[in-house]
C-alpha positions in Angstrom: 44.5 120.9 5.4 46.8 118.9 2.9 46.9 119.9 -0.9 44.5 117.4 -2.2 41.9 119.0 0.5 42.8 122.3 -0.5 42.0 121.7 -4.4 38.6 120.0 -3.3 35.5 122.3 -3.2 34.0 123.0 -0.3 30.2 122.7 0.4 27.6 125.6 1.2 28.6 125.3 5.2 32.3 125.5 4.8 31.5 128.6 2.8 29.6 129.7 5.2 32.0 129.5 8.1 35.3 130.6 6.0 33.6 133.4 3.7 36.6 135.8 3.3 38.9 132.6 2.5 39.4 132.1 -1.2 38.9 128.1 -1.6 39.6 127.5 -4.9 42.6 128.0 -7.0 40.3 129.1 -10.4 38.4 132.0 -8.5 39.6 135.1 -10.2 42.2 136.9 -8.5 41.0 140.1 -6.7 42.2 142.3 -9.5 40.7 141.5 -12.1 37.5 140.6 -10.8 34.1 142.8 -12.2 33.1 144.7 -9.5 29.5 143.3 -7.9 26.2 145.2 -6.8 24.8 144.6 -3.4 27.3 142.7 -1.9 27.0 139.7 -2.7 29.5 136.8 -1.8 32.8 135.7 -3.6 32.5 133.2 -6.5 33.3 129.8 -4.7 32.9 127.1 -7.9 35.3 126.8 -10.7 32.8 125.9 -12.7 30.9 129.3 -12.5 30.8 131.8 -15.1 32.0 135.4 -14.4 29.0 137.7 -14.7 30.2 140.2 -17.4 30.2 136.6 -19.6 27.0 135.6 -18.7 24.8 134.8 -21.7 21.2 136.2 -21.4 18.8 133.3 -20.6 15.4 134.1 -22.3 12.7 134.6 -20.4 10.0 131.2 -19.5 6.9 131.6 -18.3 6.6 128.0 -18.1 7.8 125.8 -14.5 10.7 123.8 -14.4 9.8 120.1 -15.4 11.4 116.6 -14.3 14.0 115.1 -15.5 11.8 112.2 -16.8 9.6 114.4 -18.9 9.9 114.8 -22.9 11.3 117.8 -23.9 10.2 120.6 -25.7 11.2 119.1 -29.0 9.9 115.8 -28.8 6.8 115.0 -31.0 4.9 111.8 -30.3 3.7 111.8 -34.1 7.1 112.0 -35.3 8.2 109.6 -32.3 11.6 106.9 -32.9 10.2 103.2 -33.4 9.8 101.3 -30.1 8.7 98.4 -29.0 5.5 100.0 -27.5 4.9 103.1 -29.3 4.4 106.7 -27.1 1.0 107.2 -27.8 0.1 102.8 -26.4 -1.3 100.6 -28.6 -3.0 101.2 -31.5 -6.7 100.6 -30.7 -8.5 97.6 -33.0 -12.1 99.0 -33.9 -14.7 96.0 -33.1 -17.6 97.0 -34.9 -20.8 95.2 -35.9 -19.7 96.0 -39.7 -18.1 92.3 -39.6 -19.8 88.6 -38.6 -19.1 88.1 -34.8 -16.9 85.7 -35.5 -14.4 87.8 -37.5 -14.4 90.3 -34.7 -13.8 87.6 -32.0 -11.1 85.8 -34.1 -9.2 89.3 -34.2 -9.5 89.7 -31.1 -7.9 86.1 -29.7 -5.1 86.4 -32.4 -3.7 89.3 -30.4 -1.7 89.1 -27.3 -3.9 89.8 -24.3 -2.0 92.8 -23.4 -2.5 94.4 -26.8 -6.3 94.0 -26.5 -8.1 97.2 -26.4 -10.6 97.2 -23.6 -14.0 96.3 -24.2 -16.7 99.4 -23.9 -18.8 99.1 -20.5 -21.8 99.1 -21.4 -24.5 98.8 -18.1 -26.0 95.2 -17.6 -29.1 94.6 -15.7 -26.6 93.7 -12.7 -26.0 97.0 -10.7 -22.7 95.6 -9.9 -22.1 93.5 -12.6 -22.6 89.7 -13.0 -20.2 87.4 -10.7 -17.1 86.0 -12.7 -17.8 82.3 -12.1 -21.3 82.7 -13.4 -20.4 84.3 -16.9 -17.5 81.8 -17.2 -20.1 78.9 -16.5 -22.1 80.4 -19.2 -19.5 80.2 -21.6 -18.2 76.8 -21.3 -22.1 76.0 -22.0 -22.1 77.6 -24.7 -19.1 76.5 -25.8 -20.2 72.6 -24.7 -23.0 73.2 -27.4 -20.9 74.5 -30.1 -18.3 71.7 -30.1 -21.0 68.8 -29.5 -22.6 69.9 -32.5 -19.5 69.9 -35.0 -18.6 73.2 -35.0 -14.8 73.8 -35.5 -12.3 74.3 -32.9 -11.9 78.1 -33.8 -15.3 79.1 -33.8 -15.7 78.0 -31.0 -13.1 79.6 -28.8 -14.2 82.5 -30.7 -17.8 82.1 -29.1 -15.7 81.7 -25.6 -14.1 85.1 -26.0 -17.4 86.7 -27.0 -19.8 85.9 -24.5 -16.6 86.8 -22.0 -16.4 89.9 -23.7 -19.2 91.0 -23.7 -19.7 90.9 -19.4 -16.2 93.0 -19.5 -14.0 89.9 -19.1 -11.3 91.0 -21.4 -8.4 89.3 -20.1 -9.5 85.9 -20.4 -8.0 82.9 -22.7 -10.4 80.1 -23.9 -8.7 76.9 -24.6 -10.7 73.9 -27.0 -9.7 70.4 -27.4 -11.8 67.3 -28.7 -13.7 66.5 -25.1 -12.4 69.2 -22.9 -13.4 72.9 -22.6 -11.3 75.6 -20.4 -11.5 79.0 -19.7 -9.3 81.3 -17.6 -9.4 84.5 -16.7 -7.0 87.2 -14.8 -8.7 90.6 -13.6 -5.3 92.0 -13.2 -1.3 91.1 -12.9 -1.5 90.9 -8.9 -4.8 89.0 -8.5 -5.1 85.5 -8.5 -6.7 83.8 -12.2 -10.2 82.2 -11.7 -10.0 79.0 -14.3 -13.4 76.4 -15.2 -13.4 73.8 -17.2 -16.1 71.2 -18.7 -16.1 67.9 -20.8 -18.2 67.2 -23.3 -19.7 64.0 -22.8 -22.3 63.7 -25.6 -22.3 64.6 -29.3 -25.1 65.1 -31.4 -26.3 66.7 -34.3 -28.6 69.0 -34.4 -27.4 72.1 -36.7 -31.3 74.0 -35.7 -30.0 73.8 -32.3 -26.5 75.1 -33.6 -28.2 78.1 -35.1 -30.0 79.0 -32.3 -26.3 79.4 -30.1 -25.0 81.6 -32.6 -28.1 83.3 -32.3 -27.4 83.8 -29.0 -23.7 84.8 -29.1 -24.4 87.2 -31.9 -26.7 89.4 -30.1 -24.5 89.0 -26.8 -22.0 90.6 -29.0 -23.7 93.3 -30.3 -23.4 96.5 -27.9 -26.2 97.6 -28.9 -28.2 94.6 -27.3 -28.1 94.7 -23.5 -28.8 91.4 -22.4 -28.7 90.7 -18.7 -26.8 87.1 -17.4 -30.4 85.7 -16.2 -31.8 86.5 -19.5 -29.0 84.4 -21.2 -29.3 81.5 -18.8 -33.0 81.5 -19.6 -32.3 81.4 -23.7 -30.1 79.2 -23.3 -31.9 76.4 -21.3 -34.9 76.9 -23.9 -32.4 76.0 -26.5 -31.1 73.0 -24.7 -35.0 72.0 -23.9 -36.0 72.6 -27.4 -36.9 69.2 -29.8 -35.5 68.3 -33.0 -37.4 69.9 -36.1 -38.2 66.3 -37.5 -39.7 63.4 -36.6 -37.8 60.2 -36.2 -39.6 58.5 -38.5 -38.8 61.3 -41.2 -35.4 61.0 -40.2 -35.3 57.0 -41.6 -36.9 58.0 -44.3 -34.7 60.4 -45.0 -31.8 57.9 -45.1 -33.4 55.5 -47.5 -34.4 58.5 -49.8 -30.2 59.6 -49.5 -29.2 55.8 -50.3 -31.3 56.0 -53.1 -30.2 59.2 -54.6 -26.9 58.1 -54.2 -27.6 54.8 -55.9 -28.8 56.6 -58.8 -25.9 58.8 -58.8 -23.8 56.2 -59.4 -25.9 54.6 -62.4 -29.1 52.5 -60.5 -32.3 51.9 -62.0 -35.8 52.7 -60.2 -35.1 48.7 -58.2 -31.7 49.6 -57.1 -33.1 52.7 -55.6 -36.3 50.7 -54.2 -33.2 48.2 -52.9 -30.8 50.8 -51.7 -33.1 52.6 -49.6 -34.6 49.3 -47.8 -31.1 48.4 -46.6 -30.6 51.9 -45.5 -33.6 52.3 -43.5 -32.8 48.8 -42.2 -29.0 49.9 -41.0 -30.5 53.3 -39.4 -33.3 51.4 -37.3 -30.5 48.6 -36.3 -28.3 51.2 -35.7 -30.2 52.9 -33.2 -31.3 49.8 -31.5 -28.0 49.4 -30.7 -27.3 53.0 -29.4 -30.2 52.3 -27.3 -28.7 49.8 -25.9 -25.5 51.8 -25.1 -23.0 50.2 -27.6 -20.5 52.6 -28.8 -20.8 54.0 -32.0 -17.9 51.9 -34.1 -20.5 48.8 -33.8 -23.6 51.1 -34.8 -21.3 51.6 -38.4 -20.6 48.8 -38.4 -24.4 47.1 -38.0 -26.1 49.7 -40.1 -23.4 48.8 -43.1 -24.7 45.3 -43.4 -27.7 45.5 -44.7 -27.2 47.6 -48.2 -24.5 45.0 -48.3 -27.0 42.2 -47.6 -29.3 43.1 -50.1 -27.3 43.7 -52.7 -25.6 40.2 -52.4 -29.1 38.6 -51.9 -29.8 40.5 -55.8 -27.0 38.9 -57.0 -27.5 35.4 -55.8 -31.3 35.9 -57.3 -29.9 36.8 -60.7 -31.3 39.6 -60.8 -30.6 41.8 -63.5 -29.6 45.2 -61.3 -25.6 46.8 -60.5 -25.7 45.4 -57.0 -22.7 47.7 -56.8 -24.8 51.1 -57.1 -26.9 49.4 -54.0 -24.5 48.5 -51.6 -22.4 51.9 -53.2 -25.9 54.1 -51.8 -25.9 52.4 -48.7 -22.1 53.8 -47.9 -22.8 57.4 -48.9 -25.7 57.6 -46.1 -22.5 56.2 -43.5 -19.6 57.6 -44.5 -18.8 60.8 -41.9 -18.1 63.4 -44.4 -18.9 66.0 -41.4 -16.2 64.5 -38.7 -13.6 64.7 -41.3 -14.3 67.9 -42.7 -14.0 69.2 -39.2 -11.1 67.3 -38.4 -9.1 69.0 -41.1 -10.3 72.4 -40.9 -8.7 72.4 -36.9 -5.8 70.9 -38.7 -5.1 73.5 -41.1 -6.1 76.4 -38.4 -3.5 75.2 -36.1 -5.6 73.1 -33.3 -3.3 70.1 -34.1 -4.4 67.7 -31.2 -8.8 68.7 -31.8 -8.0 67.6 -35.3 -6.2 64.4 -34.0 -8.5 63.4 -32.8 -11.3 64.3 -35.0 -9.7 62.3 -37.5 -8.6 59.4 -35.0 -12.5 59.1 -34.5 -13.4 59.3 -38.6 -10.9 56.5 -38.6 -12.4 54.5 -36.3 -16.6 55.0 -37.9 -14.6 54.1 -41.1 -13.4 51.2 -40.3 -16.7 50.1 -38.6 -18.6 50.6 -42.1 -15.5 48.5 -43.6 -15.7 45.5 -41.2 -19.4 45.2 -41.9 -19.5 46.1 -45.7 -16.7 43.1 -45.7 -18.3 40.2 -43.3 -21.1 40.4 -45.9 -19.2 40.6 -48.7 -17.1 38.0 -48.1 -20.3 35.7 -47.0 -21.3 36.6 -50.5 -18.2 35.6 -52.3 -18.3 32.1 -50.0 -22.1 31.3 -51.3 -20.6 31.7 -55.0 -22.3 36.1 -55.6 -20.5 36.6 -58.7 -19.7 40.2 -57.8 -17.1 42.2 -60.6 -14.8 44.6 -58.9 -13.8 46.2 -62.2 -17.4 46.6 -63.1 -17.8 50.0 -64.7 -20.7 52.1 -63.0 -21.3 54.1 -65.9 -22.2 57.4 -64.3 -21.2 59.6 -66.9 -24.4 59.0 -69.5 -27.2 60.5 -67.7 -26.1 64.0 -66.6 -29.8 65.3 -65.9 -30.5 62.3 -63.5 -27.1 62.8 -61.9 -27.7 66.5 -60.8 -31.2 65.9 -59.7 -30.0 62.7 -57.6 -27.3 64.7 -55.6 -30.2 67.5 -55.0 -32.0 65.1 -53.3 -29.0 63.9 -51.8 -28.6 67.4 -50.2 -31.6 67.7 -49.5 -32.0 64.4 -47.1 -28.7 65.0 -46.0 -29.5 68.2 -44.7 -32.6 66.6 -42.3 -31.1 64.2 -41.2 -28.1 67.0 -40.2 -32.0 68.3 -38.8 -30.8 71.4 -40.1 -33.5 74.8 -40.3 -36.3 74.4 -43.2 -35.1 77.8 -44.5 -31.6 76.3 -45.1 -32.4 73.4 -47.2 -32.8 75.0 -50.3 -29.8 76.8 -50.3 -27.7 73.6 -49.7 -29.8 71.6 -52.0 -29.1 74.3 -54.8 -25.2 74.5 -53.5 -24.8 70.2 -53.6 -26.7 70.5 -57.2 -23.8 72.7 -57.9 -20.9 71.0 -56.9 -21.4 68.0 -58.6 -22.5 70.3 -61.7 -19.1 71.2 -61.2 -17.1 68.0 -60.4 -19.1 66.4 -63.9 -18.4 68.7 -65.9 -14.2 68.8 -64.8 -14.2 65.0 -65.2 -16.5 63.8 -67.4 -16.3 66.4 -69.9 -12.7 67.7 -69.3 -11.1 64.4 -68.3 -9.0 65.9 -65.1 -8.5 63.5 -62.4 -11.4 62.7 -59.7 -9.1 64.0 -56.7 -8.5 67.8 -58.3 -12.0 67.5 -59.6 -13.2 67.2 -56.0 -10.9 69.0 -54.7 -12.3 72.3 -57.0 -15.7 70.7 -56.1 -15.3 71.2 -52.7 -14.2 74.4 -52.8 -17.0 76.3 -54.2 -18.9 74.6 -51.9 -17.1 76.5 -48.8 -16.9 79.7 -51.0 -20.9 79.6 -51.2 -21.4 78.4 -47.9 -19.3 80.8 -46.4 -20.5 83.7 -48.2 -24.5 82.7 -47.6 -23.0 82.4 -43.7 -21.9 86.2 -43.6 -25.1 87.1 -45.2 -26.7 85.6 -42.6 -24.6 85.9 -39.8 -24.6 82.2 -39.0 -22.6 79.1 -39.1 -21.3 78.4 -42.4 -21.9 74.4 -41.6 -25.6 74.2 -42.4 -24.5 75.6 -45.7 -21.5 73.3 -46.6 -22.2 69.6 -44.9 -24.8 68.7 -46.6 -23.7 69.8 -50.2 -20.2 67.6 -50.2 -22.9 64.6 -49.9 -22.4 64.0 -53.6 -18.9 64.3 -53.8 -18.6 61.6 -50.8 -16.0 58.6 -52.0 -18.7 55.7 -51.9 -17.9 54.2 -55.1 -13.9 54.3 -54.1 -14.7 52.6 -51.3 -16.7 49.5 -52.0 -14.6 48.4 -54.9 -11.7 48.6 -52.4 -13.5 46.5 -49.8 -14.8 43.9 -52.5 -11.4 43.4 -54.0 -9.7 42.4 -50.5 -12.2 40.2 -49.7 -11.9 38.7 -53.4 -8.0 38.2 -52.2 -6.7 41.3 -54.2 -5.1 43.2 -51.5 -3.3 45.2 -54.0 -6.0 46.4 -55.9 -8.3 47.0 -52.7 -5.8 48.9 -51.2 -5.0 51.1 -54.2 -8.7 51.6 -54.3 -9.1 52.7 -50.6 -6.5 55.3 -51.2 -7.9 56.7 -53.9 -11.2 56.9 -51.5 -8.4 58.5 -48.5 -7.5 61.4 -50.8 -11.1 62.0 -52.8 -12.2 62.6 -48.9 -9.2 64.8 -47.8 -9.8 66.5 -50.8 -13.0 67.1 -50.1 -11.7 68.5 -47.0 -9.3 70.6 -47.9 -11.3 71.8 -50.8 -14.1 73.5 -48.2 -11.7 74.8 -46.0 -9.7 76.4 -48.6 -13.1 78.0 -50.3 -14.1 79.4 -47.2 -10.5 80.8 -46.9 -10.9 82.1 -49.8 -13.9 84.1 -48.9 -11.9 86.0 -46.3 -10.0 87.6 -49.2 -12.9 90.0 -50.3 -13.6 91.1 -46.7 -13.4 94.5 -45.6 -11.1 94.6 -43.0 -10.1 98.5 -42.9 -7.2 100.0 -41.3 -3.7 98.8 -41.3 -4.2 97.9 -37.6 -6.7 95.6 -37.8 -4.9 93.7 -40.4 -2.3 93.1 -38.8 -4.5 91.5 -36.0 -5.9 89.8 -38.2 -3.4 87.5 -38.5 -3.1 84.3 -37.4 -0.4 83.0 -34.7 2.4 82.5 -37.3 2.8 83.7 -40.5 3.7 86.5 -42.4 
């Protein structure tokens, strides 16, 4: 053996063969060694301790562990911070304490590994209901939803809840203006199972709205078993059910708006006689041409001409009436105050393309009702209609009228949304507020008409958000038909009748003051019913942190 293998340990075997051999030069020599009981072999590592230095070891009942468990010390309450804490995840309570949708947009605002698992509850399905099924079920729920108006949010929030509440936890909905997806993963080595749908045809029907949420709500609940078959079968009497109102009570409904908006803005009992003819006339021409499958920017733009007709035809009889406040009433029973409303609320909650084009589609209804409002107002101006675009409505005398008109307003704007009779008096009371508000901020306190509205608008979405989480139903029924009143009518027709008078400049300044009055009104419902999230009782610090939305603080 050469020195290095001399100085090397030797294993268990070598010390077996060569016991009597001393094979390492720290053994202690033979003299001063402690004398040993029962014989037992030399010391053959230099790292072993003589026995008169051992140090007692105290006595453990308990096995030796692994080298990958914690030791005695560790405390998972008083743990190091970690990305994934020692004791998992902390769990987010869903309760029923909350609106469904509160509970579902918690829910999707996490990452879908931090979800807590839904509680099983038994279904009517021994095994449970196949995946394609409940993931048809959604998307035609969700078609529903989106057709009707409902924002972008909501609706993926429906998605997630009716997923949910089959156990599909790991699934991600996904909402744009036409197209509907859903996806879901049963675990990290199985393959996804992804549907999709389009929506095809929009309508508006906010009975039929109520009915889905309905629906969701109680598929949400855990206390409400409800079996796939059994949804299938509410759902298809919601689809089969017909509108709560007549079609003739829906035209009347839009000569009755026309004229409360007429009077709004200063009319006399003939300009409301005048203002709801030519509305009446555009609704009846307008479906005429639906029926006829034309798309929808030349049923603006037909149903715009006749308010403008008439009130031309006034003028050129010398009558003594504001042929302004007629062809003014016939706008506020076009203008899509829902489409935009909903365009920016996806805006400001992060669905960026839905609310492109949401508003790409308000663009294109608004200039339908401009190209019509101007063929007949500049066939007015050509047959010598003496028509003042300075004229002074003079709205601001007759506050009584004012707020009884946009009640009315409210009111036929909310059947002809063919909203629930036991929502119309709420809205009617919540439009007779908003303007109570907007007059009193601008007639009486002389602030501008854009922060005016803007205030307007937002205790309309504070109400209608608040009367929604009483009622744990969509907050639209309760906010579309109230911002009727605040609608830019007036903004808009003196815009139109100075461009085709030749004064671009002034038209176009007037038009923008119509742009921002309507984003105002926008942004003014969306930020009330933000606001209404404030006072809600979310509870631990858990579930406000999922709370939160994708970015932020």
């Amino acid at each position: 053996m050469t020195e290095a293998e001399d100085r090397k340990p030797q294993s268990d075997e070598a010390r077996g063969a060569f016991d009597s051999e001393i094979t390492s030069e720290f053994a202690i020599p033979a003299g001063l060694a402690v004398p040993r009981v029962g014989g037992e072999s030399e010391t053959t590592s230099e790292f072993a301790v003589p026995e008169g230095l051992d140090a007692p070891q105290p006595v453990s009942g308990e096995p030796e562990g692994s080298a990958f468990s914690p030791p005695s010390t560790y405390s998972a309450r008083h743990a190091p911070a970690a990305f994934t804490p020692p004791e998992g995840i902390p769990v987010v309570s869903v309760t029923k304490d909350v609106p469904w949708q509160d509970r579902m947009r918690t829910m999707l605002r996490m990452p879908v590994a931090e979800r807590p698992a839904p509680e099983r509850v038994p279904k009517a399905e021994e095994e449970g209901p196949a995946v394609p099924r409940v993931l048809d079920l959604t998307l035609r729920i969700g078609e529903l939803l989106l057709a009707g108006g409902e924002g972008a949010e909501d609706v993926e929030a429906a998605m997630f809840a009716v997923c949910r509440s089959y156990g599909l936890d790991r699934c991600e909905p996904n909402v744009t203006f036409t197209l509907l997806s859903i996806s879901y993963q049963p675990s990290l080595v199985e393959d996804p199972v992804t549907a999709s749908r389009t929506v095809r045809r929009r309508g508006t029907d906010y009975t039929r709205l109520a009915a889905v949420f309905q629906l969701v709500d109680d598929l949400s609940d855990p206390e409400t078993h409800i079996s796939l078959e059994e949804a299938y079968r509410r759902l298809a009497e919601i689809r089969r059910n017909r509108h709560p109102y007549p079609t003739w009570v829906l035209t009347s409904a839009s000569g009755l708006l026309a004229g409360a908006a007429s009077v709004l803005v200063g009319g006399d009992l003939i300009v409301f006689v005048a203002a709801a003819i030519g509305a009446m006339l555009g609704d009846r021409l307008a479906w005429l041409c639906a029926g006829r499958g034309l798309p929808e920017f030349y049923q603006f733009l037909v149903a715009a001409m006749p308010s403008a007709a008439i009130g031309i035809a006034l003028t050129l009889a010398h009558v003594d009436v504001k042929a302004s406040a007629v062809i003014t009433g016939g706008l506020f029973a076009l203008l899509p105050g829902r489409a935009l409303v909903a365009g920016v609320q996806d805006g400001l909650t992060g669905f960026y393309i839905t609310a492109a084009a949401r508003l790409l589609e308000v663009m294109y209804f608004y200039v339908g009702i401009v190209v019509g409002v101007l063929v007949m107002l500049y066939l007015g101006v050509q047959l010598g209609a003496h028509l003042n675009p300075d004229a002074a409505l003079g709205i601001s005398e007759r506050p009584l009228w004012q707020i009884g008109a946009s009640m009315l307003l409210s009111l036929t704007f909310a059947v002809l949304l063919q909203q629930e009779r036991s929502t119309v008096l709420a809205v009617t009371l919540n439009g007779g507020v908003a303007w109570s508000v907007y007059g009193a901020m601008h007639y009486a306190g002389e602030i501008s008409p854009v922060a005016s509205t803007a205030v307007a608008a937002g205790v309309v979405g504070l109400f209608g958000q608040l009367l929604s989480r009483y009622r744990f139903v969509s907050a639209l029924p309760y906010t579309t038909a109230a911002i009727g009143p605040l609608l830019p009518g007036s903004a808009t027709y003196f815009g139109l009748l100075a461009i085709a008078q030749n004064e671009v400049d002034a038209g176009l300044v007037s038009l923008t003051k119509a742009a921002a009055l309507a984003m105002a009104i926008a942004i003014g419902v969306n930020l009330g019913s933000e606001v209404s999230r404030l006072f809600l009782r979310i509870g631990s610090a858990e579930k406000r942190r999922a709370a939160k939305r994708t970015r932020g603080f």
